[in-house]
N, C-alpha and C positions, 0 to 999 in steps of 0.2 A: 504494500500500500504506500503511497505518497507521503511522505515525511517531508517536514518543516526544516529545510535549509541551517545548518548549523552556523551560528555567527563567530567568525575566527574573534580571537583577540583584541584585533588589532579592532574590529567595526567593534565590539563592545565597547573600548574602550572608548571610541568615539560619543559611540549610544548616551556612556554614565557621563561624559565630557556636556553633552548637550544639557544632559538633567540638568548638571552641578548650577549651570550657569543659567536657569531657568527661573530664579526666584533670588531676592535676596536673604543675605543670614541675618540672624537674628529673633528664634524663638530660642525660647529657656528651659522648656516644660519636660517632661518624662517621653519617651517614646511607648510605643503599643508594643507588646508583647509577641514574634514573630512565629507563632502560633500558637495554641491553647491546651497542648499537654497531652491532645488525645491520644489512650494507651496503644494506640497501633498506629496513628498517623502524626506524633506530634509536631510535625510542621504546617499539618494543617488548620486552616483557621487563624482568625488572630486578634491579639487580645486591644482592650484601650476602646473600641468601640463597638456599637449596635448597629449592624446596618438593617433600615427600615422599609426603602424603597431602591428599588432597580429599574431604571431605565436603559434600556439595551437598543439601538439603533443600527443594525445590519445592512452589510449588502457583499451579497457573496455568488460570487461570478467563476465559474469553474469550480476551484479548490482553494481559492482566495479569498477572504476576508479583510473587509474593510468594518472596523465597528468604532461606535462610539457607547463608554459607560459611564451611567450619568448615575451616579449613588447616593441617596439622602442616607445619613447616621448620624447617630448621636452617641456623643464623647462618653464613656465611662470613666475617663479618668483629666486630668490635665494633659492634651500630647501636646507634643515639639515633633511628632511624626507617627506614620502608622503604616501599618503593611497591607498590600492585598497577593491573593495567590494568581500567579500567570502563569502560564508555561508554555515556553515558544512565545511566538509571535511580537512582533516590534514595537517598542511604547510609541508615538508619535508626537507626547503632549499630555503634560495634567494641568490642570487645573483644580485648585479648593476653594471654594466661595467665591469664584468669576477670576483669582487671580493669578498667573503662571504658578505652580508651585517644585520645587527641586527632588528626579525622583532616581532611584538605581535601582538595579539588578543583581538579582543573586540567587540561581537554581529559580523557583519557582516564585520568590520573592518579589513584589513590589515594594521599594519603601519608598512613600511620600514622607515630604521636606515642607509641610504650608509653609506658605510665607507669615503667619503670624499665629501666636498658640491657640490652640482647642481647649477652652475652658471646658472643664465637667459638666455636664449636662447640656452643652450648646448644641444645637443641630447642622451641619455642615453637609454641601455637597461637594463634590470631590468628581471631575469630569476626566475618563480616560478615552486618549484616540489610541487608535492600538491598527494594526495590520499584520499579514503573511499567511500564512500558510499554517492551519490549526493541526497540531501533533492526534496521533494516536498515543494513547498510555496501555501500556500494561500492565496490568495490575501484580500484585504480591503471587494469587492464585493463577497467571501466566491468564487469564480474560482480558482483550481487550477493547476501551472506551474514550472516553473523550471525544475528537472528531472521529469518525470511519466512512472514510469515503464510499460510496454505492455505486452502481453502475448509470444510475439517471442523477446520482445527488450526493447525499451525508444524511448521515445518522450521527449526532451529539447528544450523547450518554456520559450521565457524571456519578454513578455509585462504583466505587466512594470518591473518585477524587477527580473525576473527568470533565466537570464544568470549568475547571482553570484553564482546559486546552481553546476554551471558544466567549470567556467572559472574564476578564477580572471579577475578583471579587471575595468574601469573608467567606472559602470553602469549607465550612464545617457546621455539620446536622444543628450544633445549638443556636444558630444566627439565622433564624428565618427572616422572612421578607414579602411584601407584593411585589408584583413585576408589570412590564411594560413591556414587549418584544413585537418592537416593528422590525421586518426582515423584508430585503429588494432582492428579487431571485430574475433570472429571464424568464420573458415571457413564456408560457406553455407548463412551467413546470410550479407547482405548490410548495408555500412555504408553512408547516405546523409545529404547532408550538404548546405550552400550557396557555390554560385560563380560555376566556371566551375570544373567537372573531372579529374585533368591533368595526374592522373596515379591512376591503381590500379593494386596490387601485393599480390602474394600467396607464404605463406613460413612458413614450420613449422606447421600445419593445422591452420595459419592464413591468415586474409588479411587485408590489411592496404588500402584503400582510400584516394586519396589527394585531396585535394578541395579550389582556386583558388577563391579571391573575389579582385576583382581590384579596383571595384569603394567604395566609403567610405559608412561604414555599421556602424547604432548604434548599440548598444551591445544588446539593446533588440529586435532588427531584427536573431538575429545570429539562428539559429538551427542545431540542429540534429536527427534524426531519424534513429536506427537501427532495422531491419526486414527481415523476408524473403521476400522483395521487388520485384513486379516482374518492369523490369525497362526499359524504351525505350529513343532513343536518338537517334532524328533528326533536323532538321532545316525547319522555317516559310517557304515559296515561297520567301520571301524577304531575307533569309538567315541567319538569327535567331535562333540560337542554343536552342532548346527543353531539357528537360529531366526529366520524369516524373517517380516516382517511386509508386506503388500502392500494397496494401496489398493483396495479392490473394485473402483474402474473397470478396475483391470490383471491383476486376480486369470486371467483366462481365458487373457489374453495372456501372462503371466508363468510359465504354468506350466511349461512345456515349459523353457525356460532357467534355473528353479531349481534343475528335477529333476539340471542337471547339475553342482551344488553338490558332489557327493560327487567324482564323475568327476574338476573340476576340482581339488580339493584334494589327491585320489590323485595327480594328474601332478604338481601341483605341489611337492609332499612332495616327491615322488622327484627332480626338480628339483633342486629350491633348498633341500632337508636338511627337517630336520624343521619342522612348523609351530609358529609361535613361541608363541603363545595360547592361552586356554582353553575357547575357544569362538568359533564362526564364522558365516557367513549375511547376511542383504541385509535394506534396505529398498527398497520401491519404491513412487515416492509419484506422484501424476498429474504426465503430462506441464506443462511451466512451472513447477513448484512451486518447481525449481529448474532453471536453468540447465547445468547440468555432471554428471557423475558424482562421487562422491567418495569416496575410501578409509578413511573414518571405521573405526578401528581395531574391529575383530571382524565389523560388519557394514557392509558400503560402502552406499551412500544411492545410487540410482537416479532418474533423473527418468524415470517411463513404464521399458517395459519392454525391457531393454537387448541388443542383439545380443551371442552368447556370444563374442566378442573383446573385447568390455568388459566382461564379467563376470570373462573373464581376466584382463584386464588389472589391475582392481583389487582382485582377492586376490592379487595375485602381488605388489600395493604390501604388504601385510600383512608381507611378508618386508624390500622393501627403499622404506622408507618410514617404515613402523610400527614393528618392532623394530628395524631400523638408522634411524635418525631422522636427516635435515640437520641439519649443527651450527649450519648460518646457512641463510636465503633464496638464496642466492646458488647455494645445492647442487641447487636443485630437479634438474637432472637426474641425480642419481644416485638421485630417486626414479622420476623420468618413462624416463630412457632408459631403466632394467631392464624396468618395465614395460610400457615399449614393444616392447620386446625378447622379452620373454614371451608378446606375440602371434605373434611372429614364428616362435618356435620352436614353439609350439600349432601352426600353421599348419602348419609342415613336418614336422612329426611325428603331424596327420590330419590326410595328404592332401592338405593344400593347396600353397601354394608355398613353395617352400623358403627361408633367409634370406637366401641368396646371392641368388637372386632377386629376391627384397621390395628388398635392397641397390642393387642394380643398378635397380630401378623410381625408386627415389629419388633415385641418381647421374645416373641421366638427364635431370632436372630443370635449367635452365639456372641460370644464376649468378643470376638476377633472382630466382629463385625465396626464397618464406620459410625455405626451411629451411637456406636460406647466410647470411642478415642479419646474425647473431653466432654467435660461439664457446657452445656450448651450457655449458662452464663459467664464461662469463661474461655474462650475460645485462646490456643495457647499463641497467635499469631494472628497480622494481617492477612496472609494467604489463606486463615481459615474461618474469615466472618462467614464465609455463604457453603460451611463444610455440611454435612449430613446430620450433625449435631444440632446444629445452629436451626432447622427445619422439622424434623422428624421428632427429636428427642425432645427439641419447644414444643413440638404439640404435644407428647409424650408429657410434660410438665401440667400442661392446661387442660390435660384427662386425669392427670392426677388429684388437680385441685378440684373440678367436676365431684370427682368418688368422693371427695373428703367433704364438700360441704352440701353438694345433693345440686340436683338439678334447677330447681328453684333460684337457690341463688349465686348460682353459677351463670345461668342464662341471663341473672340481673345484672351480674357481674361484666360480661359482652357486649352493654349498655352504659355502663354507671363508669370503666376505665374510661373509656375514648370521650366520655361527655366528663368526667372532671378535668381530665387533660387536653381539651379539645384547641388546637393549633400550638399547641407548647412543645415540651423535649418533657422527657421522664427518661429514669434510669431502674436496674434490675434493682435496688431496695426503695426506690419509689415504689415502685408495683409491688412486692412481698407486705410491706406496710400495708398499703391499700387491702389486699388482698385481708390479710391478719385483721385490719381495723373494720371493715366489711362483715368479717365473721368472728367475736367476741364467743370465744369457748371453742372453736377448733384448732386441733391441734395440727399445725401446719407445717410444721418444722422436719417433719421425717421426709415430704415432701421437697422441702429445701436440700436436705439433709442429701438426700440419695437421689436426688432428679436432677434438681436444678446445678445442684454445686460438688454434689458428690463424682466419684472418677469411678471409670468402668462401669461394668453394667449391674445394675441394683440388683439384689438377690431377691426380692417377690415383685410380681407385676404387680 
């Protein structure tokens, strides 16, 4: 695949020459902390402020990118500077509150230089022009995301760290945001993105797409997808805004598993409370384009056309993933086991087999097996957030807590997580607490004990 040109020495040093001299000297203050400590990523993310809103301003011709990033945040602390994540691609130009500001490079590193401090609680924007050629990443677990070029277009996937390849920005799950994502593509081909459509315009044999994200989105939810898309847009019985875009090679094969878009949202509603969003639906791009499914927040990303267990699967992340967000890497399975969980119950409530059973197919697995390796709250590596533990053995967890406190209020529990946490971050003793403080007199702890935290495979189902 197409990689982003590496910048010799010599043009770097050009690059940090231009910052330098971009702003005058003279703040005082602390700098932001060049990332937030996460136990598998801790360069990503970064400390000193909140970012609020994102304005993202595209135009991408070929495998070229021209963007402009336009970011409202607020100071948590006094800065004299602050970081954002990039990787690849050329700074052209910052600005902070209208005024040149001084910036450098360093791996994936941005650091801004305002030209005058960020007192604690101010709110500041902070404007990046950026260019080149957006990288592939591969990940810890050899997946890879960030940009991936396609045969009509790209596919920009950021779990976990793949939005720094096509946006600056505060890449880490605790920093949500709204978005803004206007993107100019050539004419003929679609530009999809999160949140709603609020215009799209021809001009020049271009067309520019605008794309609307209201409620707060982590940076590695964000997507894009450019294609000859073929694309539909309508609304649940309940009145739920659809919008699905599909790659004409899958358009035939895909239909029958979109149509059950509605059906699935109906069960899941009733589920797991009301749906968090303001708008829902899929891409589905040719088989390879990407390697995995993914829960990119409003419309999950398909590679080819996905059996409806994984189309469950990954709106049912929209609840506990997307609105409830990991406060760290470390959480993934309180995205994965719900989700995994969420087939389970699909399963036994049409028809299929029930979770006590699914449970029992999985206990009967020997101790060699992958889904005993690690404690699914503690996964012993990056390369092993999305391992068989992380999925299987979380839901394995949330069948255990079902048996211990009964069905009743278990299914309240499916409800009452995603709605006290609804667009926040939680972590693995958030939810144990919850869980404990929910049910006054069960004993939970053997559960913790031997499922969640405990190593190898527990000795009774």
């Amino acid at each position: 695949m197409p990689r982003s040109p590496r910048i010799a020495p010599v043009a770097l040093g050009l690059v940090l020459a231009v910052g330098a001299c971009s702003a005058a000297v003279g703040v005082n203050g602390t700098p932001g902390a060049a990332g937030v400590h996460d136990p598998y990523f801790p360069k990503l993310g970064n400390g000193g402020y909140d970012a609020t809103h994102y304005t993202l301003t595209l135009d991408v011709d070929g495998h070229r990118l021209t963007g402009t990033a336009d970011i409202t945040a607020k100071a948590t602390q006094d800065l004299s500077a602050f970081n954002l994540d990039l990787k690849g691609l050329t700074v052209d130009g910052v600005t902070v509150d209208g005024q040149k500001a001084r910036f450098e490079r360093a791996g994936h590193e941005l650091t801004v230089r305002p030209h005058e401090e960020l007192r604690k609680g101010s709110t500041f924007r902070t404007v990046v022009r950026y260019s080149g050629r957006p990288v592939t990443i591969t990940d810890p677990d050899g997946s890879e995301e960030g940009w991936l070029p396609t045969k009509d277009g790209a596919l920009a996937l950021g779990e976990p760290t793949g939005s720094m390849a096509w946006f600056p920005g505060n890449n880490h799950p605790s920093d949500k945001a709204s978005y803004d994502i206007h993107v100019t593509v050539p004419k003929g081909l679609k530009a999809v993105s999160n949140g709603e459509l609020t215009k799209e315009r021809t001009a020049g044999g271009r067309t520019t797409f605008d794309w609307h994200v209201p409620q707060p989105m982590a940076s590695y939810l964000a997507m894009l997808a450019i294609g000859k898309f073929e694309t539909k847009a309508y609304r649940t019985p309940d009145g739920l805004p659809v919008y699905t875009a599909v790659d004409p090679v899958e358009a035939a094969a895909s239909a029958k598993v979109l149509a059950r878009i509605p059906d699935v949202m109906a069960w899941e509603s009733k589920t797991f409370g009301p749906y968090p969003f303001s708008s829902t639906g899929a891409v589905i791009d040719q088989k390879g384009d990407a390697g995995y499914a993914l829960e990119t927040q409003n419309r999950p990303v398909f590679p080819g056309t996905p059996p409806l267990s994984t189309l469950v699967h990954e709106m049912a992340h929209e609840w506990y993933g997307d609105s409830v967000t990991p406060e760290s890497w470390r959480d993934m399975w309180l995205n994965e086991g719900f989700a995994t969980y969420a087939e389970w119950l699909w399963a036994e409530q049409h028809g299929g087999d029930s979770a006590q059973k699914t449970f029992d197919r999985y206990y009967a697995k020997d101790g060699a097996n992958a889904i005993w390796a690690f404690p699914p709250a503690v996964p012993p590596g990056a390369a092993h957030i999305s391992a068989p533990p992380v999925y299987e053995r979380g839901a394995m967890v949330l069948h255990k807590i079902r048996e211990t406190v009964g069905d009743a209020k278990f299914f309240e529990l499916l409800k009452s997580w995603p709605a006290a946490h609804r667009y926040g971050n939680a972590d693995t003793s958030d939810f144990t607490g919850y869980v404990e403080k929910q049910n006054p007199g069960r004993d939970l702890q053997p559960v913790w004990d031997d499922w969640l935290y405990g190593k190898g495979k527990p000795d009774h189902p």
